[in-house]
Every structure is written in C-alpha cells, then in structure tokens.
C-alpha positions as CSV (number, residue, x, y, z in Angstrom):
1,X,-72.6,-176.9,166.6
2,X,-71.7,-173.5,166.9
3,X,-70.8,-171.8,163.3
4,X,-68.6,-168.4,162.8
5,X,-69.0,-166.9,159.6
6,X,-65.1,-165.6,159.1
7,X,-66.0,-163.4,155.5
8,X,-69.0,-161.5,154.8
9,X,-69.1,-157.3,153.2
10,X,-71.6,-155.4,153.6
11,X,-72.9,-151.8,152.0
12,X,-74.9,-149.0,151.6
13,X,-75.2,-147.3,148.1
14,X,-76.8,-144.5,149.7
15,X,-73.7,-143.9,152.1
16,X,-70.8,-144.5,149.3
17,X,-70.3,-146.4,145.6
18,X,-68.7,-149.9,145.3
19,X,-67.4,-148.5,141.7
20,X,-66.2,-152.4,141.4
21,X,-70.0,-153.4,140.9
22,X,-69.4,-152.8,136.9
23,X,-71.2,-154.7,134.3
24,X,-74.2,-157.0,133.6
25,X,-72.7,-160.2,135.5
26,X,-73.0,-157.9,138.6
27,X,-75.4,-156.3,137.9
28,X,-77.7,-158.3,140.7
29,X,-74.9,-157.1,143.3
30,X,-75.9,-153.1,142.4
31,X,-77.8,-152.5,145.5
32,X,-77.5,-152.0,149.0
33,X,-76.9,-155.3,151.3
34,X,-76.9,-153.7,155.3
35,X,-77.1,-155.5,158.9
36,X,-80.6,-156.3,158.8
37,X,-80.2,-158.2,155.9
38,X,-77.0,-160.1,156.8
39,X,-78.7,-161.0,160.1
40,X,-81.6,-162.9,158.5
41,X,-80.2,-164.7,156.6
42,X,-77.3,-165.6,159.1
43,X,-79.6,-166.3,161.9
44,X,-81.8,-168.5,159.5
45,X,-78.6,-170.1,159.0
46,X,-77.0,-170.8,162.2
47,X,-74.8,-169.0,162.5
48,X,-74.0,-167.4,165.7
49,X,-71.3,-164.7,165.2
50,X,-69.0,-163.0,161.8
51,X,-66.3,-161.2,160.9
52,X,-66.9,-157.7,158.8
53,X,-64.4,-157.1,155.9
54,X,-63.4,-154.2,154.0
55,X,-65.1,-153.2,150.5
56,X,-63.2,-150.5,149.2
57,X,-60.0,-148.9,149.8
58,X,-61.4,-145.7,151.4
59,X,-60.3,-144.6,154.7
60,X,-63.4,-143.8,156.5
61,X,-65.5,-147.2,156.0
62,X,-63.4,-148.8,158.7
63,X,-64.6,-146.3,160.9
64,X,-68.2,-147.1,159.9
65,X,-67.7,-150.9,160.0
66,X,-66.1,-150.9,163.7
67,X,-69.4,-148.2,164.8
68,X,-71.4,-150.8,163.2
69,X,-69.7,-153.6,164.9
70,X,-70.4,-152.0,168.6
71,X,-74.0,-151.4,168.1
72,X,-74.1,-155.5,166.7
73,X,-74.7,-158.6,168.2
74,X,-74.1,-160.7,165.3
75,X,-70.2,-159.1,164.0
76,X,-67.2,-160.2,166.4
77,X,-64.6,-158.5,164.6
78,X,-63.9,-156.8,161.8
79,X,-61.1,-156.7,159.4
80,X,-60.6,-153.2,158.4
81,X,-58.5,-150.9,155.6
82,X,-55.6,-148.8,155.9
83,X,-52.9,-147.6,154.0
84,X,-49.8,-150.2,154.1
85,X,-47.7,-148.1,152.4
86,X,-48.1,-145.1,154.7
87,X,-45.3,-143.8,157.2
88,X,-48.0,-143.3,159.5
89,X,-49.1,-146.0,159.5
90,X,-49.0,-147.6,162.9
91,X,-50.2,-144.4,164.1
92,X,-53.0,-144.6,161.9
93,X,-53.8,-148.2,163.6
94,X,-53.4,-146.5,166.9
95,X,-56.2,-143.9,165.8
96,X,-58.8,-146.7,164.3
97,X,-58.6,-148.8,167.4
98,X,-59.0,-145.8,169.6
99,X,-62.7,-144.5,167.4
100,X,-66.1,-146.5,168.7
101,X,-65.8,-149.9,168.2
102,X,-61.9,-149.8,167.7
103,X,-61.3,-152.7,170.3
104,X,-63.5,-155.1,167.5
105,X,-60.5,-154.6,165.1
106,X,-58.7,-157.7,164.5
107,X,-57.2,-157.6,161.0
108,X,-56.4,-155.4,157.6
109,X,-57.1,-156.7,153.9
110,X,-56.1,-154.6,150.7
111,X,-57.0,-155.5,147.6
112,X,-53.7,-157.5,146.0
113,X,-55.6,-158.9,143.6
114,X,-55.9,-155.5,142.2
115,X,-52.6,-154.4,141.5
116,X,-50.5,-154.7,138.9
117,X,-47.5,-155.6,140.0
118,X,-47.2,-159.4,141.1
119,X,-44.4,-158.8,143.9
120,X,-46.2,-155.8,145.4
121,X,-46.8,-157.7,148.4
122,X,-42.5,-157.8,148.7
123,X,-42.6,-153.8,148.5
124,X,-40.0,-152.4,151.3
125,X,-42.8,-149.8,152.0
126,X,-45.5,-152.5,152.0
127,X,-43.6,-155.0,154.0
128,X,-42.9,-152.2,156.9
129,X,-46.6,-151.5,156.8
130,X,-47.3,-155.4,157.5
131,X,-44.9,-155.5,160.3
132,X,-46.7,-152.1,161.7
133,X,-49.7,-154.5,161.6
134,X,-48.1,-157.3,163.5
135,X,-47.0,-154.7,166.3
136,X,-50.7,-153.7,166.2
137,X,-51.2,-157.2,167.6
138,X,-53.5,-157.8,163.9
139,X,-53.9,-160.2,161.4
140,X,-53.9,-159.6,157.5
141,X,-56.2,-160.8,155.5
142,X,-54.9,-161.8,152.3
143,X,-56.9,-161.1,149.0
144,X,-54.8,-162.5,146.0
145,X,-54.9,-164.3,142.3
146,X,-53.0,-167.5,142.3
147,X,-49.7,-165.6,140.3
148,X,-49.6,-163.5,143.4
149,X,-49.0,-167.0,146.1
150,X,-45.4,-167.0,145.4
151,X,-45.0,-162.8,146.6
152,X,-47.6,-163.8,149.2
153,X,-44.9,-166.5,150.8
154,X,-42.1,-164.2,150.3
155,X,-44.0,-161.6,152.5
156,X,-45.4,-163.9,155.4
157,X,-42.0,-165.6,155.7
158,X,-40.6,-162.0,155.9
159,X,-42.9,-161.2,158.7
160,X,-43.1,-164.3,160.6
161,X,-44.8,-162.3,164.2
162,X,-48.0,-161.5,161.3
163,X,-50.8,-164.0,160.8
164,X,-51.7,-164.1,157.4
165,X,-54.6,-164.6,156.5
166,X,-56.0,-166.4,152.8
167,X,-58.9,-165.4,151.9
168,X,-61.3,-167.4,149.1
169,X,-58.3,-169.8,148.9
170,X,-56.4,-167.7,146.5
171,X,-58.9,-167.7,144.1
172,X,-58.2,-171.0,142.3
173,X,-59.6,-171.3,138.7
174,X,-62.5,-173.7,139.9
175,X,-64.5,-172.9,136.9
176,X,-61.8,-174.4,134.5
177,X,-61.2,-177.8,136.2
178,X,-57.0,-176.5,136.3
179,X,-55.5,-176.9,139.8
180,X,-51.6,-176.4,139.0
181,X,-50.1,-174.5,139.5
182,X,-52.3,-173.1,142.2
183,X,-52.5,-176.2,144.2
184,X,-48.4,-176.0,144.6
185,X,-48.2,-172.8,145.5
186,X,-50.8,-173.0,148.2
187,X,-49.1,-175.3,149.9
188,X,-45.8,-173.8,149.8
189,X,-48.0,-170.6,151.6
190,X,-49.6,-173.2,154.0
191,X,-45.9,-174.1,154.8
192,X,-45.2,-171.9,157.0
193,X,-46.6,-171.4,160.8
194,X,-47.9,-168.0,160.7
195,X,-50.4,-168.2,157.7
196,X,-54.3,-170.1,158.1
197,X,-56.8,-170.3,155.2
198,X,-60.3,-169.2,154.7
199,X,-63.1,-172.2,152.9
200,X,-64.9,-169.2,151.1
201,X,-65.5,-167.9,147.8
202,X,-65.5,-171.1,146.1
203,X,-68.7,-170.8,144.3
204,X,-67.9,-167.5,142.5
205,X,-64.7,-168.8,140.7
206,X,-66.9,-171.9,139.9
207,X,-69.5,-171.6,137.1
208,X,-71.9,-169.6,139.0
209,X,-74.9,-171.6,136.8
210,X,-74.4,-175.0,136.8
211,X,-71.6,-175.8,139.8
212,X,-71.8,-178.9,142.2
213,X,-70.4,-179.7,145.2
214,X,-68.2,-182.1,143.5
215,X,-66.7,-179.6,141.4
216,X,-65.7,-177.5,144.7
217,X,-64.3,-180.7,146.5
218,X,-60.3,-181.4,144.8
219,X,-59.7,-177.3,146.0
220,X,-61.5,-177.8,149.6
221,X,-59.9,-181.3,150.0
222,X,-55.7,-179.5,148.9
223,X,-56.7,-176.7,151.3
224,X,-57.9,-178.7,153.7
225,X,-55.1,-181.3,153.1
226,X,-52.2,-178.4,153.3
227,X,-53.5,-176.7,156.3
228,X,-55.3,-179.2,158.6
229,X,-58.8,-178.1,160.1
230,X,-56.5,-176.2,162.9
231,X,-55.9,-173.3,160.5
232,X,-58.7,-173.5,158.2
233,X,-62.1,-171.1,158.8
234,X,-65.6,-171.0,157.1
235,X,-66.3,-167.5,155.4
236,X,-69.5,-166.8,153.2
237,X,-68.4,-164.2,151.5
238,X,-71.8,-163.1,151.4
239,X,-73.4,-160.7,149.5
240,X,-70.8,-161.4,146.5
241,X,-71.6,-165.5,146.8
242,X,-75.4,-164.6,145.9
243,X,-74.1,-164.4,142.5
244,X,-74.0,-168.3,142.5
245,X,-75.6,-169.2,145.7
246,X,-77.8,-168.7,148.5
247,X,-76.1,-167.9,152.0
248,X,-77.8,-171.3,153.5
249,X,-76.7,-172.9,150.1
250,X,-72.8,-172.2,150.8
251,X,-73.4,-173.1,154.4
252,X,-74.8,-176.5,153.2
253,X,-72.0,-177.2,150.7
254,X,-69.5,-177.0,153.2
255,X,-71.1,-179.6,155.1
256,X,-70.8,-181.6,152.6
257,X,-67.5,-181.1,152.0
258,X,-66.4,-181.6,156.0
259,X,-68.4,-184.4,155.6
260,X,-65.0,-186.8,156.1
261,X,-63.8,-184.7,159.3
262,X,-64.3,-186.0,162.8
263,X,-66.9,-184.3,164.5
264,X,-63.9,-182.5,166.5
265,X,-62.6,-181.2,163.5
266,X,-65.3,-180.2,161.8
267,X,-65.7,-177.9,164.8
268,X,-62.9,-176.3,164.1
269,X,-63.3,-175.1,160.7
270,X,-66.7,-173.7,161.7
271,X,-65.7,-171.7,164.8
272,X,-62.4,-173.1,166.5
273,X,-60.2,-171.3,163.8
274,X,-61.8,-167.7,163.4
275,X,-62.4,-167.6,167.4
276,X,-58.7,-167.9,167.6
277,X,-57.3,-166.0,164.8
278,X,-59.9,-163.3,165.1
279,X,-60.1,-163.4,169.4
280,X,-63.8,-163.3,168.9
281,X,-65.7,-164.1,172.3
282,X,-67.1,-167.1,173.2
C-alpha cells in the first residue's frame, strides 16, 4: 500500500522564529524539526512521498521550502505562502514557480484561522487573489475555525475553477464531544465539486492526554461520509501532532478508522487523492 502524507511543516529556529510557538503547552514544539528528522520517521512509517506546508506568513520560506523540495526525495509538492491580497499577485506566483524548485508548487494556505474577521475569506481583494491562484493552475489549502466554514463556501462557490483544499477538517471541537454546528457546515463546504478534505489534525483538537481512536471516529466518519474517499487525503500534520501523538501513532489511528473502507478505497485516502490534487508523481 503506497501512503502520501498530504500535511506535514517543518523548521529551523536557527534560520527564522515560529513566534506562534508561545507558552508552556508548546513548549515541546520550541525546537527545530528539519528533513532529516521528517524522513525517519516517515520512512519508519511507510510512507513513500509528502506534501510541505507553509509555517508562517513570511515571504521568503516558500522559497526555502520549494529549494528544499528539489534537493528531496521524500517531498512531492509543496503548498507555499503568498500575499492574496496583493495586486501583484499572480506575478508574484509567476516569480515563485520560476525560483529552484518552483515546478514542486502545487498550492497556497494562509492562516484564516488567524484573522479576525469571519468573512475575510469573501474580501473582494482576497477573492481576486484566489482566482489569481486558480489561473496559476494551484490549489488552496484551507486553514480555518469551524465559524469561518460558512465564508469558506461563500469563497469556493465564488471561485468554482480553484480547488480548495480543508485542512485538519476545519478544526472541529473534538476535545468537547460537540459536533454541531460544525458537522453542518462541513457538509454544506463538501457540497460543492471543487473542494476535497484533508483526515489530519484530529489528535490536537482532541485531549492531547487521554484521546482514543473512538473519540476521533463520529468527525472521520461526517468527513468521510460528506466527501467520499475520492476527495479525502491523509495528512500528519507532523511536528504539531507530536503534541498528542507519535507520527506512526497517527498513521495507525487512521487505519483504524478506514478500517470499514474497501481495500480500493482505502487506497485512495492514502495516496489516490493527494497524487491527484497535488500532481505528485507516481
């Protein structure tokens, strides 16, 4: 069985700050995580090829992440940052995928989650910026709370040519037990054609101490349910899933909970989806 890992980071504190690794809770995150250490533990894992994603929102690690990419045989792709809200920015695009390494840019994530403002996805400057994406031939990696689904459907339907991707399932509130009104608006996002899901991130918005696979099934089984294995992908989202788990642990939970998938299907989730979406190589 051949398995993609669709989400992983990685960084160097030496080359730049993550000023988002605040606090005691991740406190065991306040260090460097670089290739060598990602391809251990993949390797030990099984897993055959990844997709980079963006840390920060600072212009020249996309750069660095596509150099990386070339000089890799483990990263396929990587999904990269730019400025939506730019004028430039499909010349900006045009510049990244021309630098060493540009031709393993597949996708651009901000960080949603961040901002303020729930509809800032439905921005006039942001939604040209997400069309400039979709002329790019890109995907866009979507990093959002569950108050920010319903903007996040607003924008794909607007942009129907764009792929959007979810990432970490829009973050449901495992941890509490509560599924509404998440679970609804998921699956008004999984609605439409042009959006696919990522089965990461679970086991940091469960309890980090004490979670079981049971308590990760009712969100795997509504994503899984509202998307079909055609558009859903495996993702780590390794380092940040150490705070709860061990990268073969997460790969081992989502066994389990493909256990009920034909073999076919299964095989889709683990490398059918992210192959497509992020034209990785066979």
């Amino acid at each position: 069985m051949t398995v993609i890992d669709a989400h992983h980071h990685l960084w160097d504190l030496g080359l730049r700050d993550q000023a988002w690794i605040e606090g005691p809770e991740l406190a065991p995150l306040r260090r460097s995580f670089l290739h060598q250490d990602l391809e251990a533990e993949a390797r030990e894992a099984g897993v055959s090829a990844t997709v980079l994603v963006q840390t920060v929102t600072v212009a020249d690690e996309t750069p660095e992440f596509l150099a990386l990419a070339a000089a890799s045989d483990l990263i396929g792709a990587v999904v990269g940052w730019t400025d939506l809200t730019s004028p430039g920015i499909a010349d900006e695009l045009a510049r990244l995928r021309a630098l060493p390494g540009g031709e393993l840019l597949r996708g651009i994530r901000h960080q949603v989650q961040g901002e303020a403002d729930p509809e800032w996805l439905t921005r006039p400057e942001v939604l040209r910026g997400l069309r400039a994406v979709a002329a790019a031939g890109l995907v866009y990696d979507l990093l959002v709370l569950p108050h920010q689904l319903v903007a996040a459907t607003r924008a794909a339907a607007a942009v129907p040519g764009l792929t959007f991707v979810l990432d970490h399932l829009g973050k449901p509130p495992i941890a509490s037990g509560e599924r509404e009104p998440w679970a609804g608006r998921v699956r008004e996002l999984a609605a439409l054609p042009n959006t696919v899901c990522k089965l990461s991130g679970m086991v940091t918005e469960a309890d980090w101490r004490s979670w079981t696979v049971d308590d990760l099934a009712p969100y795997a089984d509504t994503v899984r349910e509202a998307y079909g294995p055609r558009r859903l992908m495996f993702g780590s989202d390794w380092p940040v899933s150490t705070l709860a788990a061990s990268y073969g642990r997460v790969v081992e939970s989502t066994a389990e909970l493909l256990d009920e998938l034909t073999p076919a299907e299964r095989d889709e989730v683990w490398a059918g989806t992210a192959r497509r979406v992020y034209r990785l190589a066979p």
